[in-house]
C-alpha positions in Angstrom: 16.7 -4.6 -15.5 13.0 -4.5 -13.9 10.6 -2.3 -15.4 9.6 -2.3 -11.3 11.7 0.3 -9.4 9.5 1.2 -5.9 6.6 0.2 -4.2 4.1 3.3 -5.4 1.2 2.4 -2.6 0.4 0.2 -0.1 -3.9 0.7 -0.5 -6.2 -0.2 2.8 -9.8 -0.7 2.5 -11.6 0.9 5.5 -15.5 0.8 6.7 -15.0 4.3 8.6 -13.0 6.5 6.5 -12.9 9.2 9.2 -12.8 7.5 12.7 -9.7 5.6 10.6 -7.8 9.3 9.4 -7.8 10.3 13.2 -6.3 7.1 14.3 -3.5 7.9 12.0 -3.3 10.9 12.6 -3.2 10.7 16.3 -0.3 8.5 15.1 1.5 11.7 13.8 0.6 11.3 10.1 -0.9 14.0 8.0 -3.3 13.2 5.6 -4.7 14.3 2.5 -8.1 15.6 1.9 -10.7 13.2 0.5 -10.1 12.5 -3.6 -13.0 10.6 -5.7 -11.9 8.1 -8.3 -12.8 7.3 -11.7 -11.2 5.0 -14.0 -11.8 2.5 -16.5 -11.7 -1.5 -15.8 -10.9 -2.7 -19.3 -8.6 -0.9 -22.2 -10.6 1.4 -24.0 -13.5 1.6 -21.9 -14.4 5.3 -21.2 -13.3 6.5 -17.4 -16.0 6.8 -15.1 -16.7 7.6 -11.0 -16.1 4.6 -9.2 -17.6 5.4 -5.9 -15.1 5.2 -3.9 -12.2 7.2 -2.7 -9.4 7.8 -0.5 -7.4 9.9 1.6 -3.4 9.5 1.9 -0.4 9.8 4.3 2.4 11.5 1.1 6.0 10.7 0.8 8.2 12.3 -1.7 8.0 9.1 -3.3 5.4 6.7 -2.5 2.5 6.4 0.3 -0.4 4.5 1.6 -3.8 4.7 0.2 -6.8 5.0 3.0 -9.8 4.0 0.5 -13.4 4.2 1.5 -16.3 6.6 0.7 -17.4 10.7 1.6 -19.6 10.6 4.7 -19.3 6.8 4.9 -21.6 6.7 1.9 -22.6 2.4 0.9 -19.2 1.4 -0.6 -19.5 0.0 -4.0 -18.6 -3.3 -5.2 -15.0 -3.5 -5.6 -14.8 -1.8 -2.2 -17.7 -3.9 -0.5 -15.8 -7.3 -1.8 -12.4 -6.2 0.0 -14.6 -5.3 3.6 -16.5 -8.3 3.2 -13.3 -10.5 3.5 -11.4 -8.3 6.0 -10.7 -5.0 6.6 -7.1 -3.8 6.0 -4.6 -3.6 3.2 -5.8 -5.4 0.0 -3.2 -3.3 -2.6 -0.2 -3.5 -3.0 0.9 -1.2 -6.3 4.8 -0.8 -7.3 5.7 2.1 -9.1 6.8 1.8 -12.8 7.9 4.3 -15.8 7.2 1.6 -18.5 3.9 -0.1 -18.2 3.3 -1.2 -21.7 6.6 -3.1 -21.6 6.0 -4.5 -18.1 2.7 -5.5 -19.2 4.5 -7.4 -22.3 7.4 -8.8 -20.3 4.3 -10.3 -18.0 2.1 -11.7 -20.9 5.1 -13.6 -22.7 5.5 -15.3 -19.3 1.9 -16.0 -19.5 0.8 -14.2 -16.5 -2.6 -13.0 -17.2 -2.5 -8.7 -17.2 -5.1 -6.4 -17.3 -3.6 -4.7 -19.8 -2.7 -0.9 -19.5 -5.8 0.6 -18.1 -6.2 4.2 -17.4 -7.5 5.5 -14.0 -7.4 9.5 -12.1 -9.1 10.9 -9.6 -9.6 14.9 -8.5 -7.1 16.6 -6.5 -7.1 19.6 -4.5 -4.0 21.8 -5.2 -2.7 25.2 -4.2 -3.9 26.6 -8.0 -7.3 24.6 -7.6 -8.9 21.2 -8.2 -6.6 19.2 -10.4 -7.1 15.9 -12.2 -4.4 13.4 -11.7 -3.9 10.8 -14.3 -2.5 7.0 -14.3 -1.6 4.2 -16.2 -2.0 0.7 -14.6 -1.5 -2.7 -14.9 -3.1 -5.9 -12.9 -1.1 -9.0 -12.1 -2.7 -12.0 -12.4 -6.5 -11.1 -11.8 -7.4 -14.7 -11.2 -4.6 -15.6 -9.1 -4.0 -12.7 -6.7 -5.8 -14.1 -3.6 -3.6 -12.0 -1.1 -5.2 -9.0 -2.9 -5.1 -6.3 -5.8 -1.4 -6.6 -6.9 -0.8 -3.9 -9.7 2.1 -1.3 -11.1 1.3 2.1 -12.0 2.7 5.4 -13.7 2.0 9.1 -12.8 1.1 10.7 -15.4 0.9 13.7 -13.4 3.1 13.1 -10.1 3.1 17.1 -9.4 -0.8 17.1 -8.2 0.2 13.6 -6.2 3.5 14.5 -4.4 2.9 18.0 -3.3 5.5 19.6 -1.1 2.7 20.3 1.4 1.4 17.2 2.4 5.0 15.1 2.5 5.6 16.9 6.2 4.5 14.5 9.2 4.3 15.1 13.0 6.3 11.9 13.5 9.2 12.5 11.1 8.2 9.5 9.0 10.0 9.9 5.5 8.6 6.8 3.4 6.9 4.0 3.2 9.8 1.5 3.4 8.2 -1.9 3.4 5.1 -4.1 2.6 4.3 -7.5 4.1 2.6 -10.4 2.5 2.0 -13.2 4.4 1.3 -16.8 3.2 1.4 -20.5 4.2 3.7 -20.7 0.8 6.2 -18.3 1.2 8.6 -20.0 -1.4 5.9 -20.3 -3.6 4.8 -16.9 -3.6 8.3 -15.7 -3.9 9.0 -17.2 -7.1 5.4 -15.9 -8.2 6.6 -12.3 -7.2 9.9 -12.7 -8.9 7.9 -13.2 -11.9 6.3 -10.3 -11.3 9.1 -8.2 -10.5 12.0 -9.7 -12.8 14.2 -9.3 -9.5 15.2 -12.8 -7.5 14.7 -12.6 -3.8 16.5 -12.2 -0.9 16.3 -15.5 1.1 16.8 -15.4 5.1 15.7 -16.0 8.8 12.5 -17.9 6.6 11.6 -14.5 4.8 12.0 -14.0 1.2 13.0 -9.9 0.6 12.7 -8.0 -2.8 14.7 -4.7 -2.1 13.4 -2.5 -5.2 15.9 -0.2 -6.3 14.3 3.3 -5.1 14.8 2.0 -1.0 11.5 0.0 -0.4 11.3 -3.6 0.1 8.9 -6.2 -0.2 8.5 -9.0 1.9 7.0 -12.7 2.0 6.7 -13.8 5.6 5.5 -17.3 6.3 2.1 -17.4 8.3 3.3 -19.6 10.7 5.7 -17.0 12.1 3.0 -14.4 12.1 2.7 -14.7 16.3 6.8 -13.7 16.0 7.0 -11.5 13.3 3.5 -9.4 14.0 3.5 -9.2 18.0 0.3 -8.5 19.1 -2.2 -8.1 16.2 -4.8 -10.9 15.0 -3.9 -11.0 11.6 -6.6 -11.7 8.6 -6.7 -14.8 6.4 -4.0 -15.6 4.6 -2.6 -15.0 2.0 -2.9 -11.4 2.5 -0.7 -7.8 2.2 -0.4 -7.9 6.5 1.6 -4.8 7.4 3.9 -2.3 6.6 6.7 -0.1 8.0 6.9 3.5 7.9 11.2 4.7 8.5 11.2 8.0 10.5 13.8 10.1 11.9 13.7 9.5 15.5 12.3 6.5 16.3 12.1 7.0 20.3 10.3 10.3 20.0 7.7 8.3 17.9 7.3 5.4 20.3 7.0 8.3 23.3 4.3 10.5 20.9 2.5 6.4 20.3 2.4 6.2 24.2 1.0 9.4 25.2 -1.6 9.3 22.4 -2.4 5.9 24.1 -1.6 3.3 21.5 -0.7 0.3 22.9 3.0 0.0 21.5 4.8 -3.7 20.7 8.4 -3.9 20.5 9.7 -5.9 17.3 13.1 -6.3 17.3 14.8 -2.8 16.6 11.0 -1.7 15.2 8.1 -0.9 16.9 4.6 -1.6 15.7 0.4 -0.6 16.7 -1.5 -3.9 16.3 -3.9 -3.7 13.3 -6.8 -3.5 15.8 -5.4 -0.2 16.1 -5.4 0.8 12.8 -8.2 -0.3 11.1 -6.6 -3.7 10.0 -3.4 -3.4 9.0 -0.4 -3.7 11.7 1.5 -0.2 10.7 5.3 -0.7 12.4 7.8 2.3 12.5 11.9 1.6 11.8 14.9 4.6 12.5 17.0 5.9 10.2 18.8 3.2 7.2 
C-alpha cells in the first residue's frame, strides 16, 4: 500500500494576488482570506515567516493553493524563482498520513527527500485566528524540474477544511486532477511511480495515477499539448500544466463562464479557460463521476 492516498494541493505562483482571486472568483470559486506562512527549510531549523502567502479555493478534501504576497508586497526568493520562470502552477503536494515512512520508503530507493520538515501558517476561523500545522516532505529537490513536488500531513485539518469555505457558486466539489506535462512522459511516469508506490495507468499516450481518495494524476506528453490543452500557450516543459475541477452541473458552469466573459474551450466531455485567463494555469471543469 502507498503511504500516498490524494492529491492535497495543486499550488500556483501568481504576480497579482488580487486581480488573480477575482478571476476566479468571477469563475464561481470562493476563496479564502489571505494566510502568511512560516515554516522551516531543513529538519530542526526553527519556523520562521517566509514572506509569502496565499489564498485558496477549499474542498472537503483537497484544494488549490493561490500563493503570492499582501498588497502585492516584493515576493521573496522561493516565490520570485517560480515567477521568474513562468507564472502558474509550480506544486503539486499529495496528501499523506505517514510522512516519516514515506520519507523512508523514498530514501531506500535513493530518491533524495527533504526530510520531514515542519511548516504552518495563520488562519482565520469562526473562534479567531488559528495556527495550522504541517508535516512535509520534498521529492527529489535536485531533480524536480516540472516544480515543487512534495507530500504533506495536517496536523490540524479542522482550521484548513472549514465547512464555510468548501461552498462554491459553481457547484465544484474537488479538485479531481493535476497535469504534468513533459517531452518524456514514460520517463516521468516511472519517476512518479517511484514516488507514489502505485504503477500507472497507460492509454491514448497518457500515463494516469488514480490515488485512492478520487483524484488523479496525470503525465501528458508535450507534443499533444495543442490537443489536450485547446487554446492556452502553455509554459516550458516539464511543468504541473493544468487541472480539473468536477462540479455538479457542468452546463450551468459553461453558461455562468460565458456570461462572465471567459472565453470557454470545449475538451472532449470537459470544458476548460485558457491559462491566459487564469493567471497561468489552464483550469478545466468535468460533471459528475
Amino acid at each position: 500500500m502507498s503511504e500516498i492516498d490524494h492529491i492535497n494541493h495543486v499550488g500556483m505562483a501568481v504576480r497579482d494576488l488580487t486581480s488573480t482571486a477575482a478571476r476566479f472568483e468571477a469563475m464561481g470559486f470562493q476563496l479564502t482570506p489571505f494566510s502568511p506562512h512560516a515554516g522551516a527549510w531543513k529538519p530542526g531549523e526553527a519556523v520562521q515567516k517566509l514572506g509569502s502567502g496565499n489564498r485558496c479555493v477549499m474542498f472537503a478534501n483537497n484544494y488549490l493553493e493561490i500563493l503570492g504576497t499582501e498588497n502585492n508586497d516584493p515576493p521573496p526568493q522561493r516565490l520570485a524563482s517560480f515567477l521568474a520562470r513562468h507564472e502558474g502552477a509550480h506544486i503539486i503536494c499529495f496528501n499523506t498520513e505517514t510522512p516519516s515512512a514515506l520519507d523512508d520508503r523514498l530514501r531506500s530507493l535513493e530518491i533524495q527527500t527533504s526530510g520531514v520538515i515542519p511548516l504552518q501558517r495563520d488562519i482565520d476561523t469562526p473562534n479567531g485566528v488559528r495556527t495550522a500545522q504541517f508535516e512535509r516532505v520534498q521529492f527529489a529537490p535536485d531533480d524536480s524540474p516540472e516544480g515543487y513536488i512534495q507530500a504533506a500531513r495536517h496536523l490540524t485539518p479542522e482550521f484548513i477544511y472549514q465547512p464555510r469555505y468548501i461552498a462554491h457558486e459553481n457547484g465544484c466539489t474537488s479538485l479531481s486532477e493535476a497535469f504534468v506535462g513533459t517531452d518524456d512522459p514514460a520517463g516521468f511516469a516511472r519517476k512518479y511511480s517511484r514516488y507514489l508506490g502505485i504503477p500507472a495507468e497507460a492509454g491514448d499516450d497518457l500515463f494516469r495515477f488514480r490515488l485512492p481518495l478520487g483524484s488523479t494524476l496525470t503525465i501528458a506528453p508535450s507534443r499533444r499539448a495543442a490537443q489536450l490543452f485547446p487554446g492556452s500557450a502553455l509554459p516550458p516543459m516539464p511543468a504541473v500544466v493544468a487541472v480539473t475541477f468536477r462540479t455538479r452541473d457542468l452546463p450551468a458552469q459553461r453558461e455562468r463562464l460565458s456570461e462572465r466573459k471567459f472565453t470557454v474551450f470545449e475538451n472532449g466531455n470537459r470544458i476548460s479557460v485558457s491559462a491566459e485567463q487564469a493567471s497561468g494555469l489552464l483550469v478545466m471543469f468535468e460533471g459528475p463521476a
